[in-house]
Backbone bond lengths (Angstrom), bond angles and torsions (degrees), N, CA, C in turn:
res aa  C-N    CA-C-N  psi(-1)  N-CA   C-N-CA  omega(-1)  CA-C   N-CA-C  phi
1 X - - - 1.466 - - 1.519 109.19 -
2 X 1.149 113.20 154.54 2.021 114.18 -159.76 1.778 94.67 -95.86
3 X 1.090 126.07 139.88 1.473 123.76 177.22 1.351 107.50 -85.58
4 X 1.574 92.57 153.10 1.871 106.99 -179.16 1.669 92.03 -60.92
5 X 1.538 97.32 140.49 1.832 108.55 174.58 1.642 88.13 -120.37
6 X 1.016 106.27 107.49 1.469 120.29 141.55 1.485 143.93 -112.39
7 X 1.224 116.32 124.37 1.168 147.66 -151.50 1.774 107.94 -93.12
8 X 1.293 121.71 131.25 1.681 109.80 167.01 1.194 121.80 -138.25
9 X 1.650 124.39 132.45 1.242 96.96 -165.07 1.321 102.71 -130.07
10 X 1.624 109.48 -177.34 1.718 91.06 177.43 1.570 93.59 149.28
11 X 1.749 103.18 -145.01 1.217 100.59 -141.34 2.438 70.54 -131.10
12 X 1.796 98.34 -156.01 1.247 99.92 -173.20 1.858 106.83 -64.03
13 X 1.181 105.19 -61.50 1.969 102.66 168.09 1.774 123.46 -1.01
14 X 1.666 93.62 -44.67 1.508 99.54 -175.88 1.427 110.23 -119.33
15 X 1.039 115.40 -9.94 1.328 123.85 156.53 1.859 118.34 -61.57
16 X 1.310 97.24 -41.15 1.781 109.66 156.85 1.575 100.18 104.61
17 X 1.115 118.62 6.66 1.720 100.75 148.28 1.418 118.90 -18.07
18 X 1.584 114.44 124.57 1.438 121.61 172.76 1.257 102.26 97.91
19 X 1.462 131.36 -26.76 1.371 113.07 166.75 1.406 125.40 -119.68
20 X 1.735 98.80 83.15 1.838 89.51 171.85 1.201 128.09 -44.92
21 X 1.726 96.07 157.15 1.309 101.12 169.90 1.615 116.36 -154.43
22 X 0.984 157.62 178.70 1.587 140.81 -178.31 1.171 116.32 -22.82
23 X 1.099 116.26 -68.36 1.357 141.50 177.54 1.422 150.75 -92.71
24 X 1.455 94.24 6.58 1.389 96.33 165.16 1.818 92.00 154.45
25 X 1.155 129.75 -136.93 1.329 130.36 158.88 2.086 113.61 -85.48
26 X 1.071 96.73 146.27 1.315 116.93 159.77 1.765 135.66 -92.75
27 X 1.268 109.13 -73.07 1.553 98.71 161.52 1.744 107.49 109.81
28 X 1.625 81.90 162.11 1.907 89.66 165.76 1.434 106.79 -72.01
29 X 1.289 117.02 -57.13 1.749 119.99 -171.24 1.879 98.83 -37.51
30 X 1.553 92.90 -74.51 1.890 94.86 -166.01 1.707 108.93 -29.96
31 X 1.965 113.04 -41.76 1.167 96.10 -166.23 1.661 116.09 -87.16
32 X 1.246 102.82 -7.57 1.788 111.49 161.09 1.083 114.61 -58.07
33 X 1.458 123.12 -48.02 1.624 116.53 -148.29 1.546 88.09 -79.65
34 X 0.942 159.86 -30.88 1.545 163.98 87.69 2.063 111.18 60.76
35 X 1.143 95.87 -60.45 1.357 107.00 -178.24 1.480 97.97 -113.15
36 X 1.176 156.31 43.95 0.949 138.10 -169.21 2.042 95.63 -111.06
37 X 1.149 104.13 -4.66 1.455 106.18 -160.83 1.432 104.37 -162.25
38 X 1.150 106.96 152.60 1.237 103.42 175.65 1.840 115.33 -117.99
39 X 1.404 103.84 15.06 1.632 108.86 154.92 1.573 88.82 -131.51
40 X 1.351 107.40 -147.18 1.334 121.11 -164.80 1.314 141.11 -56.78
41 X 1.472 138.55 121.60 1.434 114.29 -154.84 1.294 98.67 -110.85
42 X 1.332 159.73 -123.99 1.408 164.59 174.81 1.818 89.04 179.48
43 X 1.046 126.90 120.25 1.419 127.39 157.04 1.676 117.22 -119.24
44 X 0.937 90.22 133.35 1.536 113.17 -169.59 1.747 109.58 -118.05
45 X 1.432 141.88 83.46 1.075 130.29 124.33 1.674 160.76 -35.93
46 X 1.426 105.25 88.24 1.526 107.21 -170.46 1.417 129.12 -83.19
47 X 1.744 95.04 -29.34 1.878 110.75 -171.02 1.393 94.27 -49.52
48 X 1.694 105.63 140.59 1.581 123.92 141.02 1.113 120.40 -114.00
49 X 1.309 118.72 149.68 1.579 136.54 172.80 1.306 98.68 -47.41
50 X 1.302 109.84 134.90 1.942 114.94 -179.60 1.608 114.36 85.71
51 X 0.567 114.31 -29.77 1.439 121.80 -168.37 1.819 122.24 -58.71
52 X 1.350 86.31 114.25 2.030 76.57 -171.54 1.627 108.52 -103.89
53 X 1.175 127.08 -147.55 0.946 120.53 -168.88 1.612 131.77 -96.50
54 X 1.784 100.20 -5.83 0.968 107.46 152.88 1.752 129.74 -58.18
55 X 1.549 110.26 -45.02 1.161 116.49 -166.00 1.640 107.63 -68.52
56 X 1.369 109.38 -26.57 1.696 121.29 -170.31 1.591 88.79 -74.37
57 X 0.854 127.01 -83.00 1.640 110.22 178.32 1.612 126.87 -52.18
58 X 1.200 129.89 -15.47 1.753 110.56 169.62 1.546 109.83 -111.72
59 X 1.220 115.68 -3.82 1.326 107.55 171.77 1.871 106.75 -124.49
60 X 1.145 122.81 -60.72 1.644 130.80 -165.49 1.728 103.83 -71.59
61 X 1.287 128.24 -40.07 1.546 128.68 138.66 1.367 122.06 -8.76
62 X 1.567 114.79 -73.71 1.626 103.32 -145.00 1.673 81.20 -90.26
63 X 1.333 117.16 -29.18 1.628 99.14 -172.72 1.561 112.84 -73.30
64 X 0.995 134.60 -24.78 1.755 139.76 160.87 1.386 107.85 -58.79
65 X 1.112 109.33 -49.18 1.608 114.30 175.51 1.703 100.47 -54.48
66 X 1.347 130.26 -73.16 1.574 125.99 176.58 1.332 116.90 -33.61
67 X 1.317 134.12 -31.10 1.219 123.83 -173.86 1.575 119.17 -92.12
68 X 1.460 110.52 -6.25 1.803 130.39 169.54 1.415 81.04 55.86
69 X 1.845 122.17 93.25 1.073 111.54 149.49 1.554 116.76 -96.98
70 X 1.741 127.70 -169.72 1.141 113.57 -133.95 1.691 65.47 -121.57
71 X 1.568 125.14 -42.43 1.291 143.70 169.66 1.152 123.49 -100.07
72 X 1.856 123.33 121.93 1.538 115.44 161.37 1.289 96.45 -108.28
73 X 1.450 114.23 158.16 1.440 128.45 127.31 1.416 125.35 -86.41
74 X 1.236 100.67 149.76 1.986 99.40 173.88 1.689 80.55 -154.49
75 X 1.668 82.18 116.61 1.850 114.42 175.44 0.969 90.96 -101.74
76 X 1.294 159.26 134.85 1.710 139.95 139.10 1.442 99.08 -155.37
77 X 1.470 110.66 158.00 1.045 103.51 146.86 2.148 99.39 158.87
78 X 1.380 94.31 -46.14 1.628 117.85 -171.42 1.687 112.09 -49.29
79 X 1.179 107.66 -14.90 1.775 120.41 -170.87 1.352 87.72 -94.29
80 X 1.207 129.39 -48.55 1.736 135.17 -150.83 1.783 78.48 -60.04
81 X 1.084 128.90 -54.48 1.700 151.48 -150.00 1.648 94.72 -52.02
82 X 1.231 75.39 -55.62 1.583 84.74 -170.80 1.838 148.97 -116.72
83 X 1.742 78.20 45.96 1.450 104.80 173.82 2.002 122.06 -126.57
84 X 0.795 123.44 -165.29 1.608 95.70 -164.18 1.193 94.83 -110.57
85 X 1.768 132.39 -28.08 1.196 107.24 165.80 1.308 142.37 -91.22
86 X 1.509 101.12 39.45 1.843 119.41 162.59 1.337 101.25 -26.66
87 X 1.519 111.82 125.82 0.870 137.41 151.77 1.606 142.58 -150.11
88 X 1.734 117.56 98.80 1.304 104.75 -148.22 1.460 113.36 -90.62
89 X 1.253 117.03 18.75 1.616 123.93 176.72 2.224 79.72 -75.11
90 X 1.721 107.01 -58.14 1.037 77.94 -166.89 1.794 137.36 -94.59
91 X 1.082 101.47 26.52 1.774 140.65 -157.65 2.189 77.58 -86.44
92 X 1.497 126.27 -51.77 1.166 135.20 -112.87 1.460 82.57 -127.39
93 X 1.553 132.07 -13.19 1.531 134.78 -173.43 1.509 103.30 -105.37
94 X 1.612 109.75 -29.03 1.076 123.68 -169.76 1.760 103.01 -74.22
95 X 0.867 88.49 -89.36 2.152 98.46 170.82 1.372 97.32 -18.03
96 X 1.706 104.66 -80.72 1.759 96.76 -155.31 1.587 100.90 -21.05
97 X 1.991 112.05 -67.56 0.978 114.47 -136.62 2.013 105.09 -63.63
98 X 1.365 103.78 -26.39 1.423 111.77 162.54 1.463 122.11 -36.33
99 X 1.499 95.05 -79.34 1.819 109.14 165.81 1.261 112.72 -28.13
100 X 1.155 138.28 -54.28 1.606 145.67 -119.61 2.113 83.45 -108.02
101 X 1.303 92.26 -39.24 1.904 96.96 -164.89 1.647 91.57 -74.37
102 X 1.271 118.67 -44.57 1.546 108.27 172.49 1.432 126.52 -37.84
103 X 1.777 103.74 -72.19 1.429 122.81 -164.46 1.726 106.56 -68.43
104 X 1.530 116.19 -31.24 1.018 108.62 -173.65 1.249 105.45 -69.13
105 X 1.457 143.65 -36.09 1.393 137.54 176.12 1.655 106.41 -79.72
106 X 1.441 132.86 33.09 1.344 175.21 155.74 2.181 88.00 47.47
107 X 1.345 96.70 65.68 1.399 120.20 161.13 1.596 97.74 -82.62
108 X 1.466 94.63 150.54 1.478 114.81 177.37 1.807 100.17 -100.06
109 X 1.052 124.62 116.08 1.275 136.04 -176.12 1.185 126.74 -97.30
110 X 1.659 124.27 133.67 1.162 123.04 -171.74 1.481 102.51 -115.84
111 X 1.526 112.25 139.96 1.654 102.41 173.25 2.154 94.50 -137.87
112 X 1.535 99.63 179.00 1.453 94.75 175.01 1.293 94.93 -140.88
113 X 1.355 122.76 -173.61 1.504 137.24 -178.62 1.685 74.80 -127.57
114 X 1.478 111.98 168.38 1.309 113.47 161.26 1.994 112.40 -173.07
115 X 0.981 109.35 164.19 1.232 135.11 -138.56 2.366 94.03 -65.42
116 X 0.561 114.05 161.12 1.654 117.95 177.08 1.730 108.39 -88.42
117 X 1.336 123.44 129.88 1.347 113.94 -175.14 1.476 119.94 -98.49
118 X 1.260 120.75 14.10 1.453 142.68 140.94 1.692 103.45 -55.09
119 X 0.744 124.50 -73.63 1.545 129.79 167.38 1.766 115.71 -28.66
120 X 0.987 90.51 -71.14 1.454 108.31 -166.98 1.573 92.22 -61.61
121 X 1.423 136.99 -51.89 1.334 122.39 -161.13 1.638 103.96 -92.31
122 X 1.249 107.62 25.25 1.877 100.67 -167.45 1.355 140.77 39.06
123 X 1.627 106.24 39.49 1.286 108.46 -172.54 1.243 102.21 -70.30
124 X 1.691 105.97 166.44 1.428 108.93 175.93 1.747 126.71 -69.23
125 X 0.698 146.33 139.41 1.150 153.50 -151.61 1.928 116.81 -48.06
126 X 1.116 97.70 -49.78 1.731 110.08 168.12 1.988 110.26 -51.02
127 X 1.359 117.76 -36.87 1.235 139.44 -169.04 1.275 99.66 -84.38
128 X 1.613 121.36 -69.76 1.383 118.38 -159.07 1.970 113.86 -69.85
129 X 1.440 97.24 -25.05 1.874 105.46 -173.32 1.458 95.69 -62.58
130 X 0.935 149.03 -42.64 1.469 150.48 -153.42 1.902 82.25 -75.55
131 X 1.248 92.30 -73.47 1.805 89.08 -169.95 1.350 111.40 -54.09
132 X 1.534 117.68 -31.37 1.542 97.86 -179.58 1.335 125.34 -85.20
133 X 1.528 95.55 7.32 2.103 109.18 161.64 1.117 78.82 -78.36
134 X 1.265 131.98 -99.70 1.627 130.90 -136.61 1.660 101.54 -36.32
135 X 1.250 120.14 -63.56 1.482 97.25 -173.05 1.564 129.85 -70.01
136 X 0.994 118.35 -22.72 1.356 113.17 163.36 1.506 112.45 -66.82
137 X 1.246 134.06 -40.07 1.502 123.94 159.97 1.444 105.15 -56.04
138 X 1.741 163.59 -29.31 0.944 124.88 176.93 1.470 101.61 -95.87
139 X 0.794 125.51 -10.32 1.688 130.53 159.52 0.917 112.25 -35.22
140 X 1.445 124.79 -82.07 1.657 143.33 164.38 1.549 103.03 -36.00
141 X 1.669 137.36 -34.43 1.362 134.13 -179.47 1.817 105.66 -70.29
142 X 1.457 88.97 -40.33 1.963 95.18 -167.02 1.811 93.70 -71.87
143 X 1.150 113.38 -60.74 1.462 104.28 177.69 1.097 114.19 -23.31
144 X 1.610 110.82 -74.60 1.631 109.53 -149.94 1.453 105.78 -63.25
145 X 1.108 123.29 -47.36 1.622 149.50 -163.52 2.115 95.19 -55.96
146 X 1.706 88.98 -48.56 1.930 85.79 177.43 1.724 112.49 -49.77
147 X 1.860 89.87 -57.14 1.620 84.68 -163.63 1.849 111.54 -65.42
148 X 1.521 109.78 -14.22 1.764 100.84 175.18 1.450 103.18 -58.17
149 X 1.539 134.48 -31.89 1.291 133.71 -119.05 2.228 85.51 -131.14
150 X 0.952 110.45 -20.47 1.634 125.46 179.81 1.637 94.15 67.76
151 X 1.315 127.62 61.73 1.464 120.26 168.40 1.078 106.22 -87.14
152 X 1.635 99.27 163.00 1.477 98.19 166.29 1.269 117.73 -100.27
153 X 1.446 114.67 119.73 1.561 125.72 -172.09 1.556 121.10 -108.07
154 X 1.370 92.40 128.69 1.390 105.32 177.90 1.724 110.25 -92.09
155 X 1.448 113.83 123.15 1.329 111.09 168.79 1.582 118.36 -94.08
156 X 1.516 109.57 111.77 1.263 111.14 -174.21 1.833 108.45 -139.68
157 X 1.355 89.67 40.28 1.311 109.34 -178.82 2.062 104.50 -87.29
158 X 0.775 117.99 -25.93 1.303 138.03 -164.55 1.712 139.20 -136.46
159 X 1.139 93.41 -34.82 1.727 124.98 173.78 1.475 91.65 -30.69
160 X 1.478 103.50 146.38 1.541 122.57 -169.21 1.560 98.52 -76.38
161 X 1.734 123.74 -43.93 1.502 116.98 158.87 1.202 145.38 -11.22
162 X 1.814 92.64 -57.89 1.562 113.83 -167.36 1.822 90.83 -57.48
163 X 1.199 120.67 -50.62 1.603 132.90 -154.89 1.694 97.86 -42.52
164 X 1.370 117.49 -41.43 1.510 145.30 -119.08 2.073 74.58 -81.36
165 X 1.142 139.96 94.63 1.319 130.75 151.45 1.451 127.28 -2.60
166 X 1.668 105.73 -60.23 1.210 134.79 -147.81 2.010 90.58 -69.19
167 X 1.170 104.28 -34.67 1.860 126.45 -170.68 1.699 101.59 -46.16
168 X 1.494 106.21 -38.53 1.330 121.11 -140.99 1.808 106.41 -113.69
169 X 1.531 107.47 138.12 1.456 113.68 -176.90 1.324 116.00 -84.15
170 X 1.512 133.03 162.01 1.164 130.04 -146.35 1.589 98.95 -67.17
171 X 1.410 128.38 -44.84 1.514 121.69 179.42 1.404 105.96 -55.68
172 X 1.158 150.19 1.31 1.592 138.91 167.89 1.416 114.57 88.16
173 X 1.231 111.28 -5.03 1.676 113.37 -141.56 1.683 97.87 -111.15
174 X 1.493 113.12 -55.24 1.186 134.32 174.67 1.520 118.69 -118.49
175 X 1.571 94.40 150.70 1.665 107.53 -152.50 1.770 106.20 -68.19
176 X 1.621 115.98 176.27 1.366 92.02 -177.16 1.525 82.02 -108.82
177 X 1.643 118.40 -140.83 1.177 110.49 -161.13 2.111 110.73 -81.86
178 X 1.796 94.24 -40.54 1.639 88.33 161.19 1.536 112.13 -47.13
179 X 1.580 138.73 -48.80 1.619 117.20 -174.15 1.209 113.56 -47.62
180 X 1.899 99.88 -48.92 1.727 107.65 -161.59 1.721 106.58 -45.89
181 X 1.626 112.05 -46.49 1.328 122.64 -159.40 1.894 110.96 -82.89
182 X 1.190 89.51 -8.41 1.794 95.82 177.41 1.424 96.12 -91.98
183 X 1.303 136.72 -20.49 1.454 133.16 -169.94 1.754 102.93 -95.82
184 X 1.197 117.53 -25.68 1.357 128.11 177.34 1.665 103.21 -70.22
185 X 1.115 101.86 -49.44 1.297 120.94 -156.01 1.777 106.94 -65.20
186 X 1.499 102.01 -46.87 1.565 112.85 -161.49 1.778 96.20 -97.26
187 X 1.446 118.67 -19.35 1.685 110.87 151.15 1.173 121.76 -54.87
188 X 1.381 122.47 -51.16 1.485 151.76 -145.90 2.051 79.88 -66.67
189 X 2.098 100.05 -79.79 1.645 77.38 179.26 1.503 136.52 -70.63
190 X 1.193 112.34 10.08 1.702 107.33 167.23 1.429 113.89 -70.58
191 X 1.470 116.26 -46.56 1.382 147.03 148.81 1.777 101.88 4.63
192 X 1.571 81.21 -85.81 1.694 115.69 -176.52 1.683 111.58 -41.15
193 X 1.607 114.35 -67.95 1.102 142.31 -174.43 2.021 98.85 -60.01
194 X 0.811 105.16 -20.05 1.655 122.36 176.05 1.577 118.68 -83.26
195 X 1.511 94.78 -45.90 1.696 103.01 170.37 1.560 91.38 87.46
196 X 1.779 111.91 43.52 1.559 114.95 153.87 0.966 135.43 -149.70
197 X 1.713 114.03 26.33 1.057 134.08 -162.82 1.774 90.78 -139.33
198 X 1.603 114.91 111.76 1.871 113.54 157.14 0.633 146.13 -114.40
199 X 1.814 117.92 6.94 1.409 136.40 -140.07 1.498 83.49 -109.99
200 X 0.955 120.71 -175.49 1.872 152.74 151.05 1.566 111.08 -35.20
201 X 1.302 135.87 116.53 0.953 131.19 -175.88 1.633 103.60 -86.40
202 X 1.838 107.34 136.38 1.535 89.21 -177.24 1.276 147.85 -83.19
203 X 0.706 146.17 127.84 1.808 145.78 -172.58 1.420 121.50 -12.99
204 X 0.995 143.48 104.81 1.575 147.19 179.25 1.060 102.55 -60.82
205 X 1.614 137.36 -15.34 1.496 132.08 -178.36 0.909 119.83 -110.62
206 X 1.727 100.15 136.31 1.715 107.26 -160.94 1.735 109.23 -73.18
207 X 1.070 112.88 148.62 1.639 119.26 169.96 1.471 112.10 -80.63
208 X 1.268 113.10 -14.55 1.467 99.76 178.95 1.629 112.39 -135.67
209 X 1.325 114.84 154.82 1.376 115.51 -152.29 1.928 89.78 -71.25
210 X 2.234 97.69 177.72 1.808 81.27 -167.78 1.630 91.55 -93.95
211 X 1.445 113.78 170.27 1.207 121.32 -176.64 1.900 111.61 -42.93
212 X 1.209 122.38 156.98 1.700 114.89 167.13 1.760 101.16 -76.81
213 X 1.040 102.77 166.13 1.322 111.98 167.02 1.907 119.69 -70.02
214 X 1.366 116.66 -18.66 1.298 123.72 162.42 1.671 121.25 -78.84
215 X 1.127 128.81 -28.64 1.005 160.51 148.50 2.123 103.50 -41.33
216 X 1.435 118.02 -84.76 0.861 131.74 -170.31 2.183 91.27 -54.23
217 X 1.255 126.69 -66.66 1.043 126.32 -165.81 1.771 112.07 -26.69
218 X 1.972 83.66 -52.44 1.920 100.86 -167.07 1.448 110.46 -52.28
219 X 1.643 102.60 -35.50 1.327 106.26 177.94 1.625 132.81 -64.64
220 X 1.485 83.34 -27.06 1.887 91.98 164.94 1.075 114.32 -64.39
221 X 1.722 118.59 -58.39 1.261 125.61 -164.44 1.188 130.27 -57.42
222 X 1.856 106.54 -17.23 0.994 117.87 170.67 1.733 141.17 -116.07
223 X 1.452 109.55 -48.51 1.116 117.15 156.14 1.237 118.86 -89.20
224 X 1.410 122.83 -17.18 1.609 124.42 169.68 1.549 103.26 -68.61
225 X 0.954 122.03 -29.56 1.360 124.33 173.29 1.211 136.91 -62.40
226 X 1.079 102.04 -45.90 1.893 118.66 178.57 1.713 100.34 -88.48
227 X 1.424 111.00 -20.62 1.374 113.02 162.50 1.652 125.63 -33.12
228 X 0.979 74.69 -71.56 2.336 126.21 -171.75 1.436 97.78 -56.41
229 X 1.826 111.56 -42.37 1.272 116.73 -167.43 1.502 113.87 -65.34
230 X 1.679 102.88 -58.83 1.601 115.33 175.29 1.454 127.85 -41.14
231 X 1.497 93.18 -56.90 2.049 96.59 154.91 1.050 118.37 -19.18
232 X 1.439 91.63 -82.18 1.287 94.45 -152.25 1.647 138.60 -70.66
233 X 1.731 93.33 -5.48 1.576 101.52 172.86 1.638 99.90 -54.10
234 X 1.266 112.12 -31.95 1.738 100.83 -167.09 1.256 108.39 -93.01
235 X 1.521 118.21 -43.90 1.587 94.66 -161.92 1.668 98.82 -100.24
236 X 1.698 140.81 -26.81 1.121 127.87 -169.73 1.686 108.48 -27.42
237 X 1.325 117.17 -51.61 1.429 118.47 -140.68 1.662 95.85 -72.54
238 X 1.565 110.65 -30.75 1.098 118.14 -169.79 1.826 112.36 -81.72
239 X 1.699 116.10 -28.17 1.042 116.56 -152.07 1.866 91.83 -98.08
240 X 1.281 101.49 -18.70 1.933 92.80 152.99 1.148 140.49 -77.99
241 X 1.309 112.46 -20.47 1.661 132.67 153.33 1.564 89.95 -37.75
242 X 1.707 107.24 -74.82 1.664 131.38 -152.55 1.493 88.15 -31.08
243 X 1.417 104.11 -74.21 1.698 133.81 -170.76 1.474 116.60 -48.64
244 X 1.472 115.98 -22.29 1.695 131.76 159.52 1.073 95.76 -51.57
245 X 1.522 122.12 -97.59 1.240 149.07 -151.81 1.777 101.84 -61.08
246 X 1.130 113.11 -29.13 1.605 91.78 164.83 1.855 113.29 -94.29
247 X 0.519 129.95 -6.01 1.762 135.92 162.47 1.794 110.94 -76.63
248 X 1.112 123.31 -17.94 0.947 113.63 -179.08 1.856 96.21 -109.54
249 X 1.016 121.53 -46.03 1.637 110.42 172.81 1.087 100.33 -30.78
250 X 1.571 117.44 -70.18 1.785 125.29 -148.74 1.255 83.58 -61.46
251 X 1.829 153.64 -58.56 1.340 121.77 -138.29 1.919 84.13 -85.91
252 X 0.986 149.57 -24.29 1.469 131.78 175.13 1.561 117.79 -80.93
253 X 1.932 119.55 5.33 0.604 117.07 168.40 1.884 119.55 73.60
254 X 0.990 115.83 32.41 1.378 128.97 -157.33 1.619 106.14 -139.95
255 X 1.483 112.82 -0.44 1.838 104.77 161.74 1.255 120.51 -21.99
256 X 1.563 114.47 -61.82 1.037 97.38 -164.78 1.579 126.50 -61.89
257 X 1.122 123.23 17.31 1.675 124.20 175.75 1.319 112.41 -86.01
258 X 1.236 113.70 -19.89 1.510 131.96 -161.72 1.481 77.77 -75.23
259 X 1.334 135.84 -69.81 1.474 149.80 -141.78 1.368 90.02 -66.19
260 X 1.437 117.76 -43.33 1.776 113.44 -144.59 1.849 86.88 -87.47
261 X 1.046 119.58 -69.23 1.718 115.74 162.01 1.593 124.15 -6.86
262 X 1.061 115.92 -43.36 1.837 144.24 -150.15 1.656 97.63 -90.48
263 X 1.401 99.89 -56.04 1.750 107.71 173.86 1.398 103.30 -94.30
264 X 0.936 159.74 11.68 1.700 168.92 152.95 1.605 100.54 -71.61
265 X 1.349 110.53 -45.12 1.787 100.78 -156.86 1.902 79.18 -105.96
266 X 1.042 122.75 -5.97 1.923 124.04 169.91 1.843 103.11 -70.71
267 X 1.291 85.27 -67.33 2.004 99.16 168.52 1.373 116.01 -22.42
268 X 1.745 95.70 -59.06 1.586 105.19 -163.39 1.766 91.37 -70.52
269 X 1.255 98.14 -63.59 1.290 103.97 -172.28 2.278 120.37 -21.22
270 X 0.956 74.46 -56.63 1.920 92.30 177.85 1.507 106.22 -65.43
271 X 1.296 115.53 -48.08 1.442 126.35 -162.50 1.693 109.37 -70.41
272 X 1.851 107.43 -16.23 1.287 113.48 178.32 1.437 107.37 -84.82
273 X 1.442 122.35 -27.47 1.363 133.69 153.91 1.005 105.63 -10.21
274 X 1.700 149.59 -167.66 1.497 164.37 100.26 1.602 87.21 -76.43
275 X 1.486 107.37 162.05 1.202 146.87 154.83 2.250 105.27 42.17
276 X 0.964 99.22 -0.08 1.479 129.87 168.67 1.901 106.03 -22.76
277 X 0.999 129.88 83.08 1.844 100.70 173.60 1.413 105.28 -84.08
278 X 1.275 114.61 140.66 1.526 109.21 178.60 1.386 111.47 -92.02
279 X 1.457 122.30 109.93 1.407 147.35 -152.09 1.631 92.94 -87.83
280 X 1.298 154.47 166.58 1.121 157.94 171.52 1.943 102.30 -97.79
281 X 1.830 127.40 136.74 0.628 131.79 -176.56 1.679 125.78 -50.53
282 X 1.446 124.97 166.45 1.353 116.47 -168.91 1.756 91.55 -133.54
């Protein structure tokens, strides 16, 4: 009998930042493809660190596509957020055409909604609203685009979990190994509840103790650092503009335009779609 080939693609999230492992990171995907079967699975990892949604369609695309898996994931989206030439007309051309290359070779597809990284890193409030438009506009893109496409979607845009500290690796950004295994875990039963998932569902408990807090610091100081650094050559210059223009609404009292703009260029965005229903955000 031929084993389930599943394929994952994306950005660092699924690549598995936050959860070592011998060799490098491990991840939600590795611990999915795990239960996905109860003989042989084929797992295939594509996500790279950085990677937005351009790269998932002209490069991590056609090679997932060659291997005819039976399952994709497509994580993406959080990089698009946070670079200056965000743009979700084209955040929303990109996917479909992603989605569409999956299902049409009648892959079972995985997509997520996911959390705003303004949030997650505690920026101050002027900083993080700009980003937490951008992600709720590709939020609202991955939604609608899932249900055209019948994925199975995980909403983890909001989930009382995500809140949970303990979920999350010392950079804020990406999960530690409890996130990785709660994201495995709560695919795994959509999976099930889907009638495509038979294997063993995987363990919510981490195998390895959580980082110390001395430990977590070094990691700032060092790779959190050069992290923070790369960003920001691109988007700082842009994300004080962001942080302009919302400081000056609020003192004229006129936010709400920011909002009505945000779902206006989402609208357009979907409406450039074909056959597109515009689903309300998650």
């Amino acid at each position: 009998m031929r084993p389930v080939r599943f394929v994952s693609l994306g950005d660092s999230l699924t690549e598995g930042v936050g959860d070592p492992a011998a060799d490098g990171w491990r991840g939600w995907a590795a611990l999915l493809a795990d239960g996905l079967a109860e003989d042989r699975v084929e797992f295939t990892n594509l996500a790279v660190s950085g990677a937005q949604t351009r790269e998932v369609r002209e490069l991590q695309t056609p090679a997932a596509l060659a291997l005819g898996p039976d399952i994709a994931s497509v994580v993406i989206g959080v990089n698009d957020t946070l670079r200056c030439t965000f743009d979700i007309r084209a955040v929303a051309e990109r996917l479909d055409e992603v989605y569409a290359a999956f299902t049409g070779q009648g892959a079972t597809l995985l997509t997520a909604c996911l959390p705003d990284p303004g949030w997650m890193l505690g920026l101050p409030g002027a900083l993080a609203r700009p980003l937490a438009r951008r992600q709720r506009a590709v939020n609202r893109v991955v939604h609608a685009l899932s249900d055209r496409y019948g994925a199975v979607h995980l909403h983890a845009a909001e989930a009382d979990w995500i809140a949970d500290r303990a979920m999350w690796s010392a950079d804020r950004l990406h999960p530690g190994e409890r996130g990785h295994r709660q994201l495995a875990v709560r695919f795994h039963a959509l999976l099930v509840e889907d009638g495509r998932a038979t294997g063993t569902a995987p363990s919510p408990e981490p195998e390895l103790p959580a980082p110390t807090t001395s430990a977590s610091l070094l990691w700032l100081a060092t790779a959190g650092t050069a992290w923070v650094a790369r960003r920001c050559t691109d988007l700082l210059p842009q994300l004080l503009r962001l942080a302009a223009d919302e400081i000056g609404h609020r003192a004229r009292g006129t936010s709400a335009r920011l909002d009505v703009r945000a779902a206006a260029a989402v609208s357009a965005a979907l409406a450039a779609v074909p056959a597109v229903e515009q689903a309300d955000a998650v």
